[in-house]
matplotlib code that plots the C-alpha trace (Angstrom):
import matplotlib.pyplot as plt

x = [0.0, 1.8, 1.3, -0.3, -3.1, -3.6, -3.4, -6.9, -9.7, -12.0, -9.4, -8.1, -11.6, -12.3, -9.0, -10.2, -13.2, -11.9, -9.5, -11.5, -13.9, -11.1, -9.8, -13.6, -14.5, -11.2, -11.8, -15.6, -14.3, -11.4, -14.0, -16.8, -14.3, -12.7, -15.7, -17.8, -14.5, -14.0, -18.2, -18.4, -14.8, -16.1, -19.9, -17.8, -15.6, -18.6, -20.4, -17.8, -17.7, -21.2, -20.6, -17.8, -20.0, -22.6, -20.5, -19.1, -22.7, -23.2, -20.1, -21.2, -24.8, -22.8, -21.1, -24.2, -26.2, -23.5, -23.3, -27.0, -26.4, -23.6, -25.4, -28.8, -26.8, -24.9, -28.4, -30.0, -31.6, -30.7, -26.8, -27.2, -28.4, -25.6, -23.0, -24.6, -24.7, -20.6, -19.9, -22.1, -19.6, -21.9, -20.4, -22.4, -23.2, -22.8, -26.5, -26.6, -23.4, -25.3, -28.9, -26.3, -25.4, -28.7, -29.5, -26.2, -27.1, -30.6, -29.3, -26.0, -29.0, -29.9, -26.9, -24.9, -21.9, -21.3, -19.1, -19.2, -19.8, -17.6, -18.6, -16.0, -16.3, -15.0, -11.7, -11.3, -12.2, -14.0, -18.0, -19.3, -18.1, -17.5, -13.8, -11.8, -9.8, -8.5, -9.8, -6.0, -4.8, -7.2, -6.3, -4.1, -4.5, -4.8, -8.0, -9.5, -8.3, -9.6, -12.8, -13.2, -12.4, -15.3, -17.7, -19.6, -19.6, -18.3, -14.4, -13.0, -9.9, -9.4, -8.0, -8.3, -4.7, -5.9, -8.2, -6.7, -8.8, -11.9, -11.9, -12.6, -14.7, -14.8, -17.2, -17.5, -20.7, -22.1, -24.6, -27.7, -28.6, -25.8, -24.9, -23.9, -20.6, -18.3, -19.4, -17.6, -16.9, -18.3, -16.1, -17.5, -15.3, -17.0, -16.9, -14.4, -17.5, -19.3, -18.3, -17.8, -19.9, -18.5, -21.4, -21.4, -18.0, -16.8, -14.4, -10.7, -12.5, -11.2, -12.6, -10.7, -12.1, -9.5, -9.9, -8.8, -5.5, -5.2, -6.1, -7.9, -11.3, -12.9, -11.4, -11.6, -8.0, -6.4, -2.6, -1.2, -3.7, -0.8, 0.5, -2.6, -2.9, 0.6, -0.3, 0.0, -1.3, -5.6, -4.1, -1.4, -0.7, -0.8, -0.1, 0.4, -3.0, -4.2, -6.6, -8.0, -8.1, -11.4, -12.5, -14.7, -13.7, -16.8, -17.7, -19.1, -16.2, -13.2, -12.8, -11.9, -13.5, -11.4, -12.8, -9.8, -11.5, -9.7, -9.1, -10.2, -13.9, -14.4, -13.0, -14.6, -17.6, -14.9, -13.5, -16.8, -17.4, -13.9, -15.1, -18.2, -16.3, -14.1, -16.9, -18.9, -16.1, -15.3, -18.6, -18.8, -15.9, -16.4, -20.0, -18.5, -15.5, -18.5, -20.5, -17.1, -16.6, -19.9, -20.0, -16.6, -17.1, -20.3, -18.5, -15.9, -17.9, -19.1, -15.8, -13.9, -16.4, -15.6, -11.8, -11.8, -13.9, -11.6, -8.9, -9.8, -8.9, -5.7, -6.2, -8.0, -11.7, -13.9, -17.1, -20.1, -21.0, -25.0, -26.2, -27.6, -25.6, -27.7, -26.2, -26.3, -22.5, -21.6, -24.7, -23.3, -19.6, -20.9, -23.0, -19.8, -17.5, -19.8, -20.0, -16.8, -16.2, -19.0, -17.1, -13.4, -15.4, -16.5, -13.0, -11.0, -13.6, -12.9, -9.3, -9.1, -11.6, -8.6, -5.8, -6.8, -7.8, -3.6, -2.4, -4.1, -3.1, 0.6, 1.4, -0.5, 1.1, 4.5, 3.3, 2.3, 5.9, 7.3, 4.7, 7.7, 10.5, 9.0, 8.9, 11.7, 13.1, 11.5, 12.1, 15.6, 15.5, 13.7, 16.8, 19.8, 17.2, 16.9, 20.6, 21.5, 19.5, 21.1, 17.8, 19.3, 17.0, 14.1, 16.1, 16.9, 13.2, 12.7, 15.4, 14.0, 10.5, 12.1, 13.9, 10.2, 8.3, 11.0, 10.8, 7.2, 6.1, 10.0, 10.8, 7.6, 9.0, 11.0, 10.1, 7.5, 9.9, 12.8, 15.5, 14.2, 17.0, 15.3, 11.8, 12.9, 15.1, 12.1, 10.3, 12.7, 12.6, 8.7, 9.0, 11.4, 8.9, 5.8, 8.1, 7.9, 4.0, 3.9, 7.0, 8.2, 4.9, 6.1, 9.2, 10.0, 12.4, 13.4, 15.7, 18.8, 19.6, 21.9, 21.5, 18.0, 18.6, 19.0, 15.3, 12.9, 9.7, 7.1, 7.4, 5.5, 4.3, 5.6, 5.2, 1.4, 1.3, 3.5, 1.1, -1.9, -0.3, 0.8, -2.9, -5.3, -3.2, -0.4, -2.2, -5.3, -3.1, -2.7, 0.7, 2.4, 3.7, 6.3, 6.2, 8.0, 9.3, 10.5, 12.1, 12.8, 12.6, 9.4, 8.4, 6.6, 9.4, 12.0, 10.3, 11.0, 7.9, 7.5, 6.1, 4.5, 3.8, 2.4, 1.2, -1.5, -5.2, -5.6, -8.8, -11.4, -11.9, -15.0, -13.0, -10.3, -13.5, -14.3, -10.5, -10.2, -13.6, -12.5, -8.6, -10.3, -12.5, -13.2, -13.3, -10.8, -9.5, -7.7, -4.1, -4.4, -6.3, -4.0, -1.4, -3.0, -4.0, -0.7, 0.3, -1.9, -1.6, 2.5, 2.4, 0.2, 1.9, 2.6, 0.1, -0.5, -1.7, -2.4, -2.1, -3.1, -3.6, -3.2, -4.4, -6.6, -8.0, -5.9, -2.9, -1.6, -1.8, 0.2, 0.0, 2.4, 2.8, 5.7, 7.6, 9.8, 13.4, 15.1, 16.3, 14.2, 11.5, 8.4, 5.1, 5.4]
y = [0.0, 3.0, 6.7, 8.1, 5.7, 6.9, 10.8, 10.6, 11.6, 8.8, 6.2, 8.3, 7.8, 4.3, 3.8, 5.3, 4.4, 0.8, 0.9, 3.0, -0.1, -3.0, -1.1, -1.3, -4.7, -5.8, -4.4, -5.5, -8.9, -9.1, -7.6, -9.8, -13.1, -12.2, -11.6, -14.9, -17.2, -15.8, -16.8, -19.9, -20.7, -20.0, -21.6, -24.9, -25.0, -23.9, -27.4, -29.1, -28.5, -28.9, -32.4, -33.0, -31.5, -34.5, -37.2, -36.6, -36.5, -40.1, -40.8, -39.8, -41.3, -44.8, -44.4, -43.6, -46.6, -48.5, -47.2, -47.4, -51.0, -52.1, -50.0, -52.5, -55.8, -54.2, -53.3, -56.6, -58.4, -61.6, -60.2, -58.3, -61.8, -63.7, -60.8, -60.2, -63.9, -64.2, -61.4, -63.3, -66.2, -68.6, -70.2, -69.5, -72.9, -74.3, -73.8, -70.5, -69.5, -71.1, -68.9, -66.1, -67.0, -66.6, -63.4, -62.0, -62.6, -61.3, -57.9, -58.6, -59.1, -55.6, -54.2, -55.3, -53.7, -55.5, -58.8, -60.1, -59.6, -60.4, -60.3, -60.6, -60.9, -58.1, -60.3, -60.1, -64.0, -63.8, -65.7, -65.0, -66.8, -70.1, -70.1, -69.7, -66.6, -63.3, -59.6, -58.4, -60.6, -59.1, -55.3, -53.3, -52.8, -48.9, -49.5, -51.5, -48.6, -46.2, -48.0, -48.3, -44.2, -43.9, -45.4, -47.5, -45.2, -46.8, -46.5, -46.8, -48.7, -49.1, -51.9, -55.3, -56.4, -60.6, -59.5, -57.0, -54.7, -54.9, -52.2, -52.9, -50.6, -51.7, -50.2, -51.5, -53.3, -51.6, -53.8, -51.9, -54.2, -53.4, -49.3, -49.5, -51.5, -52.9, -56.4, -57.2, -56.0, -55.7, -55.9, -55.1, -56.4, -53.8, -54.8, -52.5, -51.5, -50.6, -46.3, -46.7, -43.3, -42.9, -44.2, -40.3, -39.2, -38.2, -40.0, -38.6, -37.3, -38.8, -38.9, -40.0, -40.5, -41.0, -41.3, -39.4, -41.2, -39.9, -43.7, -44.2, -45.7, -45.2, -44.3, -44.2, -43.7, -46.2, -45.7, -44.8, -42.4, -41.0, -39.3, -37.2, -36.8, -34.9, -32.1, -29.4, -26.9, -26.3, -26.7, -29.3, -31.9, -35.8, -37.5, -34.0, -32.9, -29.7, -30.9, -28.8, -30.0, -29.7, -31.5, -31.4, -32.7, -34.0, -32.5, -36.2, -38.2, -36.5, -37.7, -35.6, -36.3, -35.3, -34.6, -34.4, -32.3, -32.3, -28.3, -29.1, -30.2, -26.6, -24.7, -26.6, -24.0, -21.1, -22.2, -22.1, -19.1, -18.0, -19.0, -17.8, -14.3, -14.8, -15.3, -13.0, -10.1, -11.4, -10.8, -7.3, -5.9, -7.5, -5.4, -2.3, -2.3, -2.5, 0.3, 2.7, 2.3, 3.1, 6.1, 7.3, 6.9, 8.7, 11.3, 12.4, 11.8, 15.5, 16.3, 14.6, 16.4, 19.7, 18.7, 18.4, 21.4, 23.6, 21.8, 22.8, 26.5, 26.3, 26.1, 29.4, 28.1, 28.8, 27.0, 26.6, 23.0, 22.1, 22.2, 18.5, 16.8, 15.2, 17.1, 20.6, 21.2, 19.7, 22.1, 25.3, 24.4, 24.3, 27.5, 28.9, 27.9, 29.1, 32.7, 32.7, 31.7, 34.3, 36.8, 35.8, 36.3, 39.6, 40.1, 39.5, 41.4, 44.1, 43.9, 44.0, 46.7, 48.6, 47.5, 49.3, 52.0, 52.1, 52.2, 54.5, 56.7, 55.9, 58.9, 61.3, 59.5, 60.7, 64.4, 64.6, 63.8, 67.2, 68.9, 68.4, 68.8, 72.4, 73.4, 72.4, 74.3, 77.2, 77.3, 76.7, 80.0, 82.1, 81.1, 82.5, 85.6, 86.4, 85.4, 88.5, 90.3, 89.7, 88.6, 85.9, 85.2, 84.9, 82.8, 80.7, 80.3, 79.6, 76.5, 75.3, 75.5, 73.3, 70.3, 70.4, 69.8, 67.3, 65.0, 65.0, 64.7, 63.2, 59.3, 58.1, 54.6, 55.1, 53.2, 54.8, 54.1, 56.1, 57.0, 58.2, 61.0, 62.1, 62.0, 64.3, 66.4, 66.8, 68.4, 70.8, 72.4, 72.3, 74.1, 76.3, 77.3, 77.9, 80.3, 82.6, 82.6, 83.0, 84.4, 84.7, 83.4, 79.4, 77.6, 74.1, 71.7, 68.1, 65.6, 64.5, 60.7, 59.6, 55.8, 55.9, 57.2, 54.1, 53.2, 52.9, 54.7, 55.3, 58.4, 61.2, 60.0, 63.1, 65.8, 65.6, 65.5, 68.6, 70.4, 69.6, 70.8, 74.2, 75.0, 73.3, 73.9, 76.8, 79.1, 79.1, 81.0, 84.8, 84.9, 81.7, 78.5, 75.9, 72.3, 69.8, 66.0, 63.8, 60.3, 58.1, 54.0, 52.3, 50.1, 47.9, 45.5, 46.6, 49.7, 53.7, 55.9, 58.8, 61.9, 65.3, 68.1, 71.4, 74.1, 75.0, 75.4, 71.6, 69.6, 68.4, 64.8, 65.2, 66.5, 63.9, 61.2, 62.7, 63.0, 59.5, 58.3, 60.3, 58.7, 55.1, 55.8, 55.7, 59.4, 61.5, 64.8, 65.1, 64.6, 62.0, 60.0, 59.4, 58.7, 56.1, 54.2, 54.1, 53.2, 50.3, 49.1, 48.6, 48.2, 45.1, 43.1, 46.4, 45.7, 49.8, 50.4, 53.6, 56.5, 57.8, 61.5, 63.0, 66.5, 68.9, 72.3, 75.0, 72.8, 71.6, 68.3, 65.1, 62.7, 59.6, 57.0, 53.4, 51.9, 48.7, 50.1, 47.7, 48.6, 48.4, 46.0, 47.0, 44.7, 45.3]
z = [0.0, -1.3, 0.3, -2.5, -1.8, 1.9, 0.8, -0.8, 1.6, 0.8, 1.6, 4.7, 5.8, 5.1, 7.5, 10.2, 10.3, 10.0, 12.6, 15.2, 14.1, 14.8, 18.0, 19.7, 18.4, 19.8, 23.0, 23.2, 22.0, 25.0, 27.7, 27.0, 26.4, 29.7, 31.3, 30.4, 30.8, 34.0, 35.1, 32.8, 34.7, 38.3, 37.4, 36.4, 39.7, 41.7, 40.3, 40.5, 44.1, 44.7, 42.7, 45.9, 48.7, 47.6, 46.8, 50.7, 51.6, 50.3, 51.9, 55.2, 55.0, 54.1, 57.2, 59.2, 57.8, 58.9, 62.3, 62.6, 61.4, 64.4, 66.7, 66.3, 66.2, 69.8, 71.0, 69.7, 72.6, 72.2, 72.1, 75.0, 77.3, 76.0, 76.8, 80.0, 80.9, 80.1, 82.3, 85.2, 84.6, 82.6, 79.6, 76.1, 75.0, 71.5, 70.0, 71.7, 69.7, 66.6, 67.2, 67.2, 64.0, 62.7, 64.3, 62.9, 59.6, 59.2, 60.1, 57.3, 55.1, 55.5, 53.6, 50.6, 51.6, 54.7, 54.6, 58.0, 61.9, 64.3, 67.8, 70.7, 74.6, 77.0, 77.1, 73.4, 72.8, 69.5, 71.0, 66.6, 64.0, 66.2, 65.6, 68.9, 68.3, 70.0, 68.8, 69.8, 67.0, 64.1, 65.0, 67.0, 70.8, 70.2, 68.3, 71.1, 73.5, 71.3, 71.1, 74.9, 75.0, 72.2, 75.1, 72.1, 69.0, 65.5, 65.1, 61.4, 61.6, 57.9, 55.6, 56.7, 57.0, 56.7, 53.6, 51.8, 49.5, 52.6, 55.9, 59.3, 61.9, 65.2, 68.3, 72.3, 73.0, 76.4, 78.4, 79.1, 81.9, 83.7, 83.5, 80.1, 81.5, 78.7, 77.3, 74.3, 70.8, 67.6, 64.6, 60.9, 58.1, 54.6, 51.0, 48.8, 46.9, 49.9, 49.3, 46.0, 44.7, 41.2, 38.5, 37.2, 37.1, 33.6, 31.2, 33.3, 36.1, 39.5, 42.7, 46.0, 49.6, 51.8, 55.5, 58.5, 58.5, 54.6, 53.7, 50.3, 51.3, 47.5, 44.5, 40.7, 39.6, 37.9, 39.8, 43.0, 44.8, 46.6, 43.6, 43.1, 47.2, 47.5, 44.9, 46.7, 44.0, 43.0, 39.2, 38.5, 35.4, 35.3, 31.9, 30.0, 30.9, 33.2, 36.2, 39.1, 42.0, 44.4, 48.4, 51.0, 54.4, 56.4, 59.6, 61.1, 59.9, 59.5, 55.8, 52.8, 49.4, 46.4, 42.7, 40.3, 37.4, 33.5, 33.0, 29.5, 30.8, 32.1, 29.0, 26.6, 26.9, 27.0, 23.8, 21.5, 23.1, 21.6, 18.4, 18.3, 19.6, 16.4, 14.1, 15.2, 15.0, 11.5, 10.2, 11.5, 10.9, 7.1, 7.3, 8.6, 6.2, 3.9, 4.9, 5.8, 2.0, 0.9, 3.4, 2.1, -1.3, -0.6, 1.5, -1.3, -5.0, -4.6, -3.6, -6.2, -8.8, -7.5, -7.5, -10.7, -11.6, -10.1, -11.7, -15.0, -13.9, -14.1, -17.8, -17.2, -17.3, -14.7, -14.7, -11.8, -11.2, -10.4, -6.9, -6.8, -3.7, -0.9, 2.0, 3.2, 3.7, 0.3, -1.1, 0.8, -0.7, -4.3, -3.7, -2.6, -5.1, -8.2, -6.4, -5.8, -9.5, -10.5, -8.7, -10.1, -13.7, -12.9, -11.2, -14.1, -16.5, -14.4, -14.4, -18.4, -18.6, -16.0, -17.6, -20.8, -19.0, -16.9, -20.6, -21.5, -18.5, -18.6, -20.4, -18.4, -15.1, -17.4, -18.0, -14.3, -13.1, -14.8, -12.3, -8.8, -11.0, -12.4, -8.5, -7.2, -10.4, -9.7, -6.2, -6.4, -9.2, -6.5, -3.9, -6.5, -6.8, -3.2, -2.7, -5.6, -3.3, -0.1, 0.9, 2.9, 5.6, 2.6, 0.7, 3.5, 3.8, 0.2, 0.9, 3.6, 2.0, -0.6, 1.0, 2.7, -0.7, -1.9, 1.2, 0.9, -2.5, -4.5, -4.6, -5.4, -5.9, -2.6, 0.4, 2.9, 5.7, 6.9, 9.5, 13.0, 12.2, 8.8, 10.4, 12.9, 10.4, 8.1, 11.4, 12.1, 8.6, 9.1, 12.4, 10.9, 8.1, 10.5, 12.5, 9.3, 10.1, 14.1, 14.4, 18.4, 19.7, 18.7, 19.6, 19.7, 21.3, 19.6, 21.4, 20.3, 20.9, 18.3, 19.8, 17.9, 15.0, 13.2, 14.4, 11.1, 11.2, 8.5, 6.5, 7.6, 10.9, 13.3, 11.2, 11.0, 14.9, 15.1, 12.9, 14.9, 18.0, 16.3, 14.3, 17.2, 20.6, 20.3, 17.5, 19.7, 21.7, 21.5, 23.3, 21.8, 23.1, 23.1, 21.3, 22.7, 21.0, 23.2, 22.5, 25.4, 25.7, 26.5, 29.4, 27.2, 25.9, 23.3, 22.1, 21.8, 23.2, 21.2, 22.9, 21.2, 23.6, 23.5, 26.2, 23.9, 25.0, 25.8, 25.8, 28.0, 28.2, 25.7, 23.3, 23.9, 23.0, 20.1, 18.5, 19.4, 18.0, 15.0, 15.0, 14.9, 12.6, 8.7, 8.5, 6.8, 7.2, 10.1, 10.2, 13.1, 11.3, 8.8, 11.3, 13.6, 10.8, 9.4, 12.3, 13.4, 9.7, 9.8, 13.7, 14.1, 16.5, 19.2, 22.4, 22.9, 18.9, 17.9, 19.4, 22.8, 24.3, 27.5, 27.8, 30.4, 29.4, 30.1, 30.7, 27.2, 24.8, 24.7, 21.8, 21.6, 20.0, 20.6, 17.5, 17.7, 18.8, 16.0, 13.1, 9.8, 12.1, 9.8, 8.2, 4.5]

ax = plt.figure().add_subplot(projection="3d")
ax.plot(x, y, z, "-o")
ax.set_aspect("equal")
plt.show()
């Protein structure tokens, strides 16, 4: 994709639009993938352990069936006479032992899971099954301790260590004849099966109930349980996949239920929704990129139509183009450009019909150039005449009178700006002339700073102010006056303050308003007009523009004016 391509305005809008497009679907897309991972993630582990929480609910309701199971054989009447009569000192006899047998088993019959009873006198010689044998030699002594501490509530012991693969659970019989005083032992032997709670668990999904001496009691994984036990981290992998890690420990039994959970069973969900994000996003950025270019090209047609309109002026053919665009702001742009080319017709129409006229006028402009020359000639003759004469304070005059008229009037061509010094000069010979008129009643005073006389000013620009103060301020005055110009250096950064005094007649501050309202003003006439126009015309970037007065009736006038203190600093 070149540069040239991107320059054009259609295509400068179509990327935009496109990207400000891919930059909010993008972030839409994140937010809302984020944002439903994260609640399908925690719905997923919040079932998960719900799935745990129930599973050690079944647990626990296998263990109390088989409490409530003992607890009825212990609490069977028949069991209680023949305990009661051994601790009396009277031998069970054979047949008794065999009616046990029978009683025993119609309460096995009640459960599945149960493999046998074994039922054991107070000195741990086994009275059920019929085989002479000692309780201390089927478990450890610390379980029968810890059965006689338990005062008759079920104790898991755990594996069977004669049957391997089946658990034991052993609990004190209490007579309830005598106090509730010892009388023997009951020992459960459980089938494997017997806690067995995994019919629903997924393909990979594990489950582990261990007991409170961390010994599996039911389990679905096919190795070593211990492997899974000692993860320590919630996430962790087995056989290169991720699986979280979930249990419940029961508050009855002690024992913790574990549900081993296949990370990949919980973002399944996550990752259609990643595809159905991707899809989705597709298809609307596709439409948008659609409709961007549609707009755009809709945007610019006008546009390129009037491009190439005014492109055919530079051949010097200036046509209107209809009004006929569908929007207001390309309508107003067309209504524009044909006045605009309306007036450029009439404009250049114009211009010929001048430019015939400037020829024709040349000449004249030629003839009219004699009229300074013929003057100064004859001023200059007047000068030698009074000089013959000995006239020299007339011809002095007459001189005077001429370098006056020659720096007003000559160099046409010349630039309207000159030295501070020849502003001022040009002053004192008009000064000097208007003394011919008042004689002693006027004098003047003009400082003399040769560090500013380099400073550029327009042409003209003091003079006029000198005049007004003479005609409007001293010559309203029958015994004369003085006029003062001052030059001193601003306070307003690097600038020279300019000051014209009189001790003429002054002005109230009414009068002052209406000189002012005159000086800004389109009016002509008045010499300060001229001059604060000038001014504020090459003086655009000074903050005090224009000229300012200062003046109270009976007291005097003072105009001034500030110019940049650098040399030849001027707006053409």
């Amino acid at each position: 994709m070149s540069i040239r391509w991107f320059r054009t305005l259609r295509n400068q809008i179509l990327v935009v639009f496109v990207m400000a497009m891919a930059i909010v679907m993008s972030f839409v897309a994140v937010m809302t993938y984020n944002m439903v991972a994260s609640m399908l993630t925690n719905n997923a582990e919040k079932q998960i352990q719900q799935t745990v929480t129930q599973a050690s609910g079944r647990v626990d309701a296998l263990y109390h069936q088989l409490d409530m199971l003992t607890n009825q054989v212990a609490t069977n009447a028949y069991v209680q006479d023949l305990l009661l009569e051994e601790v009396h000192g009277q031998t069970t006899l054979f047949h008794q032992r065999q009616s046990l047998m029978q009683v025993v088993d119609s309460f096995q019959a009640y459960s599945n899971g149960i493999d046998a009873f074994e039922l054991y006198l107070s000195n741990e010689r086994r009275l059920f099954p019929l085989n002479e044998a000692s309780l201390s030699e089927r478990i450890d002594d610390r379980w029968i301790r810890k059965a006689e501490e338990e005062k008759g509530r079920l104790i898991w012991i755990g594996k069977d260590r004669d049957k391997p693969g089946y658990f034991l659970a052993l609990r004190q019989v209490n007579l309830m004849n005598r106090w509730f005083s010892k009388g023997g032992y009951l020992l459960v032997r459980i089938k494997p099966t017997y806690f067995e709670v995994h019919d629903s668990m997924m393909e990979s999904e594990w489950m582990i109930v261990v007991d409170e001496q961390y010994e599996p009691v039911a389990s679905n994984y096919p190795g070593h349980e211990q492997k899974l036990l000692s993860q320590d981290e919630s996430t962790f992998t087995v056989h290169q996949q991720d699986y979280i890690k979930v249990h419940h420990e029961s508050v009855e039994t002690g024992w913790r239920t574990y549900m081993f959970t296949p990370v990949q069973m919980i973002t399944r969900e996550v990752s259609a929704l990643r595809l159905a994000l991707i899809l989705s996003a597709g298809l609307g950025f596709f439409v948008f990129m659609l409709f961007s270019y549609l707009l755009a090209t809709y945007v610019t047609k006008p546009l390129i139509r009037l491009t190439n309109t005014m492109r055919q002026g530079k051949d010097g053919e200036l046509k209107t183009i209809p009004v006929r665009s569908t929007t207001v702001e390309m309508n107003e742009l067309n209504q524009s450009y044909n006045q605009m080319v309306e007036t450029i017709n009439h404009l250049i129409e114009a211009v010929y019909a001048k430019e015939i006229v400037r020829h024709q006028s040349e000449l004249k402009a030629l003839q009219a150039q004699i009229h300074p020359h013929f003057l100064f000639n004859t001023l200059e003759a007047l000068y030698w005449a009074l000089e013959e004469k000995d006239e020299e304070e007339l011809a002095e005059y007459v001189i005077t009178l001429s370098e006056l008229f020659r720096y007003t009037i000559s160099d046409q061509k010349k630039d309207d700006w000159v030295s501070l010094r020849e502003e001022l000069d040009h002053v004192e010979r008009y000064l000097y002339v208007m003394q011919v008129r008042f004689g002693d009643r006027i004098s003047w005073h003009i400082d003399d700073h040769n560090e500013f006389n380099h400073c550029m000013i327009p042409k003209l620009t003091i003079q006029p102010l000198v005049e007004n103060a003479i005609l409007h301020g001293i010559g309203n005055r029958s015994e004369g006056g003085v006029v003062q110009v001052r030059i001193e250096p601003s306070d307003i950064g690097n600038r020279l303050s300019i000051f014209i005094i009189d001790n003429g007649i002054g002005m109230d501050q009414k009068t002052i308003n209406g000189v002012f309202q005159q000086a800004y003003s389109s009016q002509k006439g008045m010499g300060m007009t001229n001059v604060n126009k000038r001014l504020q015309l090459y003086y655009k970037d000074i903050h005090h523009r224009g000229l300012a007065v200062k003046s109270e009736r009976g007291e005097g006038t003072c105009v001034y004016f500030d110019i940049p203190m650098g040399e030849g600093v001027h707006d053409e």
